[in-house]
Structure formats: structure tokens, C-alpha cells
Backbone atoms as SQL, in Angstrom:
CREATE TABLE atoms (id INTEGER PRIMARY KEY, chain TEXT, resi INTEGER, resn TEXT, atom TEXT, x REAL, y REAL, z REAL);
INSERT INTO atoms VALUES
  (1, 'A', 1, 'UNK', 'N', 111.909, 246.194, -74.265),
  (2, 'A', 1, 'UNK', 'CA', 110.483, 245.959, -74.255),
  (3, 'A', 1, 'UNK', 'C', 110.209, 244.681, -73.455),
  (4, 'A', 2, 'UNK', 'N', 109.557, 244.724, -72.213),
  (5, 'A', 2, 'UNK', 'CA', 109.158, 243.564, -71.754),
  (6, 'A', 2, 'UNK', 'C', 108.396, 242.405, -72.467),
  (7, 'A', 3, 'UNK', 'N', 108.588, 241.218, -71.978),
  (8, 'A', 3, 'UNK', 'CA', 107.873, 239.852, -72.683),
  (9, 'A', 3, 'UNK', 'C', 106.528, 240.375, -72.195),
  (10, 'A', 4, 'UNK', 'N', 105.589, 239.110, -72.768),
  (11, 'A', 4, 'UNK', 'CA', 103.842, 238.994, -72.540),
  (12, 'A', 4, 'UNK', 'C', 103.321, 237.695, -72.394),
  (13, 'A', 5, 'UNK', 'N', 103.044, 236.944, -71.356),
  (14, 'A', 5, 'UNK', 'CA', 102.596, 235.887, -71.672),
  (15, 'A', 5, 'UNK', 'C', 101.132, 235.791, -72.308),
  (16, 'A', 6, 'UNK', 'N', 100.681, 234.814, -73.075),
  (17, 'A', 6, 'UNK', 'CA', 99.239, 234.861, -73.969),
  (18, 'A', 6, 'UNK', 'C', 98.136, 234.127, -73.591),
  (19, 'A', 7, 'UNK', 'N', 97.141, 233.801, -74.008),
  (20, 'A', 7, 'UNK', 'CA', 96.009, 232.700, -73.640),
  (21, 'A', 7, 'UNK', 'C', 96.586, 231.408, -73.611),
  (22, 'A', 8, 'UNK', 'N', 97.734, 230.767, -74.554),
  (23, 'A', 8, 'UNK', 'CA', 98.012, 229.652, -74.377),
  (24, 'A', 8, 'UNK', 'C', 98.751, 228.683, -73.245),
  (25, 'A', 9, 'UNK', 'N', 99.059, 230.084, -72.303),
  (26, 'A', 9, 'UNK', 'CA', 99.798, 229.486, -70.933),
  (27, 'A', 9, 'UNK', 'C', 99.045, 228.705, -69.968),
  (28, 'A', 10, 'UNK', 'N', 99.613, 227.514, -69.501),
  (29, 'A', 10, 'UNK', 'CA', 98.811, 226.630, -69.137),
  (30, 'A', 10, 'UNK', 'C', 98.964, 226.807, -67.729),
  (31, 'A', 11, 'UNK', 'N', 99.595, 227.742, -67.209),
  (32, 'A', 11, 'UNK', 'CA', 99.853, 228.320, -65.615),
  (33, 'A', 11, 'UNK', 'C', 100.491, 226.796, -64.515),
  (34, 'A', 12, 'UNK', 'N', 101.817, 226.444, -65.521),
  (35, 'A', 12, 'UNK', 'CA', 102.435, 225.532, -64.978),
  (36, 'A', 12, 'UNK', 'C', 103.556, 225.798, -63.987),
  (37, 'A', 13, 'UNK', 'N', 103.822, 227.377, -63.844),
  (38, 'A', 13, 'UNK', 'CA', 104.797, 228.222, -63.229),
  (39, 'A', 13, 'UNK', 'C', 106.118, 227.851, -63.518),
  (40, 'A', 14, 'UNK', 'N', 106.410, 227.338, -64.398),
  (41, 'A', 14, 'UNK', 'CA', 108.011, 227.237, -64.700),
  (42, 'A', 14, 'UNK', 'C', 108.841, 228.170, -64.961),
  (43, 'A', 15, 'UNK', 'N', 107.920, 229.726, -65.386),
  (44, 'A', 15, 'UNK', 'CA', 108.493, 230.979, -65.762),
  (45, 'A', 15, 'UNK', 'C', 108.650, 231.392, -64.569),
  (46, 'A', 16, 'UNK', 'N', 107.627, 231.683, -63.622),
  (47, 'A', 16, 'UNK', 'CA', 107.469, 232.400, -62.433),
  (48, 'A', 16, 'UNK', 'C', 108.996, 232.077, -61.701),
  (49, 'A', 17, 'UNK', 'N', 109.075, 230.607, -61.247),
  (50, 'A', 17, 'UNK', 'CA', 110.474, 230.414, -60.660),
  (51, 'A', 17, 'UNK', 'C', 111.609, 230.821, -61.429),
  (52, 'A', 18, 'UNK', 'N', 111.483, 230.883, -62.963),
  (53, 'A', 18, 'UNK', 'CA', 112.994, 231.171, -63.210),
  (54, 'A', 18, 'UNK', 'C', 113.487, 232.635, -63.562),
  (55, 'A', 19, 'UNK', 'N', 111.971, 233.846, -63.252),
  (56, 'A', 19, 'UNK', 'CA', 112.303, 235.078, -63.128),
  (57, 'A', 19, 'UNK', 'C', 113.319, 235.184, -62.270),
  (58, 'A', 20, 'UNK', 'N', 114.296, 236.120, -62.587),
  (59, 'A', 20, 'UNK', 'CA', 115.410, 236.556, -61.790),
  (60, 'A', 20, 'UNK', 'C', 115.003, 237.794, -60.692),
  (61, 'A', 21, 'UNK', 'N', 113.742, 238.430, -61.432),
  (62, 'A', 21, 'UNK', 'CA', 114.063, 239.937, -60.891),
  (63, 'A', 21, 'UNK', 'C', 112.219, 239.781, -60.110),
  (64, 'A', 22, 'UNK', 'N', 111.666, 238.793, -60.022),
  (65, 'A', 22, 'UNK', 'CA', 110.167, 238.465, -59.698),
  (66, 'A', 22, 'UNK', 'C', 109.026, 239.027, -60.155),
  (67, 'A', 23, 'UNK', 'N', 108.836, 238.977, -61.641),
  (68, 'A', 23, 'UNK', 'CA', 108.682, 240.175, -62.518),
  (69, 'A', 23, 'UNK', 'C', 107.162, 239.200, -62.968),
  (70, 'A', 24, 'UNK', 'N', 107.108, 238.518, -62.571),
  (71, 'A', 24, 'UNK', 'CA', 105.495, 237.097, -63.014),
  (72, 'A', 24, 'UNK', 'C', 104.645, 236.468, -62.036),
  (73, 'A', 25, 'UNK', 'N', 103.395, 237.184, -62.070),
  (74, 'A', 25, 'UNK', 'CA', 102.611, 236.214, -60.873),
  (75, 'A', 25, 'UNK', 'C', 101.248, 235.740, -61.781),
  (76, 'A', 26, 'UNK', 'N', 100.810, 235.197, -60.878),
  (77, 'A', 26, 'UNK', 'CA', 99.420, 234.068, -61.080),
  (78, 'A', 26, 'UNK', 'C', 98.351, 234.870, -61.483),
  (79, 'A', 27, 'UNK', 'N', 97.947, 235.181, -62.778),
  (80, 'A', 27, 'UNK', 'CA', 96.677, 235.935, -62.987),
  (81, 'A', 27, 'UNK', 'C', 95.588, 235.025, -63.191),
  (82, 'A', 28, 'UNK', 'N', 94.685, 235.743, -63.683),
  (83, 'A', 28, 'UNK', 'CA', 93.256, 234.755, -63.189),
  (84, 'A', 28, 'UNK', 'C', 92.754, 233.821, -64.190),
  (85, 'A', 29, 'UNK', 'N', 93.592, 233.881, -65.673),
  (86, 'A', 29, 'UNK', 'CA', 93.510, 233.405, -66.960),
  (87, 'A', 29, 'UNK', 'C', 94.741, 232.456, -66.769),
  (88, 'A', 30, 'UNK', 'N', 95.800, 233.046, -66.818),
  (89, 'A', 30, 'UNK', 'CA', 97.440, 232.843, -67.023),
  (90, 'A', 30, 'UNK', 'C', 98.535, 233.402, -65.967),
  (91, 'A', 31, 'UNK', 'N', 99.348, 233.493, -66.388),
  (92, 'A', 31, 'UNK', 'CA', 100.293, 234.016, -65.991),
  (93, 'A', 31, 'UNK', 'C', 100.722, 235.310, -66.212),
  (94, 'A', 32, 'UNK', 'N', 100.985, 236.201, -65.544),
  (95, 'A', 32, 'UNK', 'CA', 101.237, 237.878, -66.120),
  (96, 'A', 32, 'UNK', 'C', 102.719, 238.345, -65.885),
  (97, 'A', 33, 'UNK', 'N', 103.130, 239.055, -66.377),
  (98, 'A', 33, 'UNK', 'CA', 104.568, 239.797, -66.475),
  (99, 'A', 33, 'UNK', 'C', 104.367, 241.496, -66.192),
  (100, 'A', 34, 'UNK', 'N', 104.898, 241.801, -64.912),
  (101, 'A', 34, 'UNK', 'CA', 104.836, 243.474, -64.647),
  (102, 'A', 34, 'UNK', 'C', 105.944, 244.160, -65.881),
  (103, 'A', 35, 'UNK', 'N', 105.154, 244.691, -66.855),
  (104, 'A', 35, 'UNK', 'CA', 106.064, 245.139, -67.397),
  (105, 'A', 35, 'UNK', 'C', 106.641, 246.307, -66.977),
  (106, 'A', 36, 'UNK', 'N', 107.040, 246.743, -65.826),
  (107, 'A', 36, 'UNK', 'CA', 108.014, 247.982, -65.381),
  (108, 'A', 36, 'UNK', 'C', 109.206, 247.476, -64.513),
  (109, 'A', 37, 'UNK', 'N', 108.954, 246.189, -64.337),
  (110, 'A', 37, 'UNK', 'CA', 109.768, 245.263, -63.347),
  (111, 'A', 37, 'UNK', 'C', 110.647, 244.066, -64.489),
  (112, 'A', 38, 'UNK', 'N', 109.998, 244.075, -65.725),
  (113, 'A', 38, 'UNK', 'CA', 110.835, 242.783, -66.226),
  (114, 'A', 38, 'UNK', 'C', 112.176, 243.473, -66.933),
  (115, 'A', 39, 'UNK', 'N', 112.990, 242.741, -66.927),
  (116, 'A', 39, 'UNK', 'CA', 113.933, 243.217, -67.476),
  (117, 'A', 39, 'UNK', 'C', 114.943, 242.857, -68.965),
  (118, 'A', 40, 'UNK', 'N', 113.697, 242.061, -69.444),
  (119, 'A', 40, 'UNK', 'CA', 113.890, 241.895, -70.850),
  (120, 'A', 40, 'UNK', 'C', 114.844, 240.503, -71.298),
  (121, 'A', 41, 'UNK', 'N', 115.174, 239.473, -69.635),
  (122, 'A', 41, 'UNK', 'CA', 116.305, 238.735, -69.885),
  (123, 'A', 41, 'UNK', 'C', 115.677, 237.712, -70.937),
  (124, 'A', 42, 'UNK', 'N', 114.353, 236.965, -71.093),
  (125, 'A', 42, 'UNK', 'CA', 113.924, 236.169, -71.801),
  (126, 'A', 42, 'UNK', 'C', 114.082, 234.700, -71.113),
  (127, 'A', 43, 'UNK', 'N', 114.826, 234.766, -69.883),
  (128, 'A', 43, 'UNK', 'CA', 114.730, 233.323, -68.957),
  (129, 'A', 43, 'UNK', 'C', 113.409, 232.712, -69.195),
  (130, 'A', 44, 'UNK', 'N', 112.458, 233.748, -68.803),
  (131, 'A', 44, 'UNK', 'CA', 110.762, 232.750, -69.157),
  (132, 'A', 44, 'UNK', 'C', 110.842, 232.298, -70.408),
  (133, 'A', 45, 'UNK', 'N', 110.592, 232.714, -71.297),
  (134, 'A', 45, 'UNK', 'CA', 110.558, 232.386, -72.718),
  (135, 'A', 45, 'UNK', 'C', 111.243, 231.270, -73.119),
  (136, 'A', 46, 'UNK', 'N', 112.375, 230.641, -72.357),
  (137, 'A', 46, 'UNK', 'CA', 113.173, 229.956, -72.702),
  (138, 'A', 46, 'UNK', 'C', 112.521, 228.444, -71.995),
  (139, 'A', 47, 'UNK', 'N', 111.751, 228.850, -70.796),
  (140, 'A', 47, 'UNK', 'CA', 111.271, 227.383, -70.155),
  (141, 'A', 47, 'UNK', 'C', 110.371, 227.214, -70.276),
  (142, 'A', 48, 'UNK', 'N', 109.577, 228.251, -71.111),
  (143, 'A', 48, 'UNK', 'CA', 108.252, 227.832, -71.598),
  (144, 'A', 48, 'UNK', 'C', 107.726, 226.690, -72.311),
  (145, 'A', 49, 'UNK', 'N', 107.090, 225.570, -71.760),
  (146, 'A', 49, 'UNK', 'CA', 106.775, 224.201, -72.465),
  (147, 'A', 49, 'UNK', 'C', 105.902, 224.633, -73.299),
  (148, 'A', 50, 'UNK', 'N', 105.394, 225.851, -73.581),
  (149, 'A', 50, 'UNK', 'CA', 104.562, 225.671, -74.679),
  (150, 'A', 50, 'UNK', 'C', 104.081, 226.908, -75.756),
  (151, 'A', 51, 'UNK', 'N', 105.206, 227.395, -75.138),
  (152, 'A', 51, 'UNK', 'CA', 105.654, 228.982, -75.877),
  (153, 'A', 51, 'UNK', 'C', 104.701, 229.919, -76.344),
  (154, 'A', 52, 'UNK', 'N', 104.325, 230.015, -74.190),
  (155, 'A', 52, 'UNK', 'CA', 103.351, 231.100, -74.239),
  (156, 'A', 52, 'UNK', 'C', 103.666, 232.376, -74.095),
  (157, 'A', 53, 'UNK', 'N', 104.977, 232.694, -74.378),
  (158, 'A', 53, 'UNK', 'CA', 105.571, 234.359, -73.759),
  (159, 'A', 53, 'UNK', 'C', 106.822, 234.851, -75.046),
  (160, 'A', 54, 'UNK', 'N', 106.272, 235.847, -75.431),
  (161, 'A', 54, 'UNK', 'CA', 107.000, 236.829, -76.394),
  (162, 'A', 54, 'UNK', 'C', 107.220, 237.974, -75.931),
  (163, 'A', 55, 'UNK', 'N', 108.407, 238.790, -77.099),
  (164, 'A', 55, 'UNK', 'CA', 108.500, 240.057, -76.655),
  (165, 'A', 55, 'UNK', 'C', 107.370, 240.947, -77.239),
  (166, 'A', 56, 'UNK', 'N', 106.639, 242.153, -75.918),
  (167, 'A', 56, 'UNK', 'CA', 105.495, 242.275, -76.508),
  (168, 'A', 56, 'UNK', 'C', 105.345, 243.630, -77.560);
């Protein structure tokens, strides 16, 4: 099941760079995750300063 980032992302891109597979771009709130492209590693989740991304 792919991650989700939420309202609380402060669109600091620290996830975006540490996608492996380029699975996160710049939405107009936050940050978004293609979920047909992510591959479930949890790298974002892990550099998230403010633990805006779960599994969804």
C-alpha cells in the first residue's frame, strides 16, 4: 500500500529527494505521492521533519 502525505507537510522537499523510484512532486497544498509509482520503501517517512506521510 503506498504512503500519503497529509495537510501537515510543510513542502520542505526532503521526501521528494530521497524518493528512490520519483514517486513525489509539489502539489498545490503539499506534497503528493503517485500511488502506482511508490513502492512502499518508507525512505520519505523516515526524513520527514514533521511526520507528514503514512501508510495510506
Amino acid at each position: 500500500m503506498a504512503h500519503v502525505i497529509n495537510e501537515e507537510c510543510i513542502k520542505c522537499g526532503a521526501c521528494e529527494a530521497e524518493c528512490p523510484v520519483n514517486a513525489i512532486s509539489e502539489g498545490a497544498e503539499h506534497y503528493e505521492i503517485d500511488p502506482d509509482t511508490c513502492i512502499d520503501c518508507a525512505a520519505c517517512s523516515d526524513v520527514c521533519p514533521v511526520g507528514a506521510i503514512s501508510e495510506a
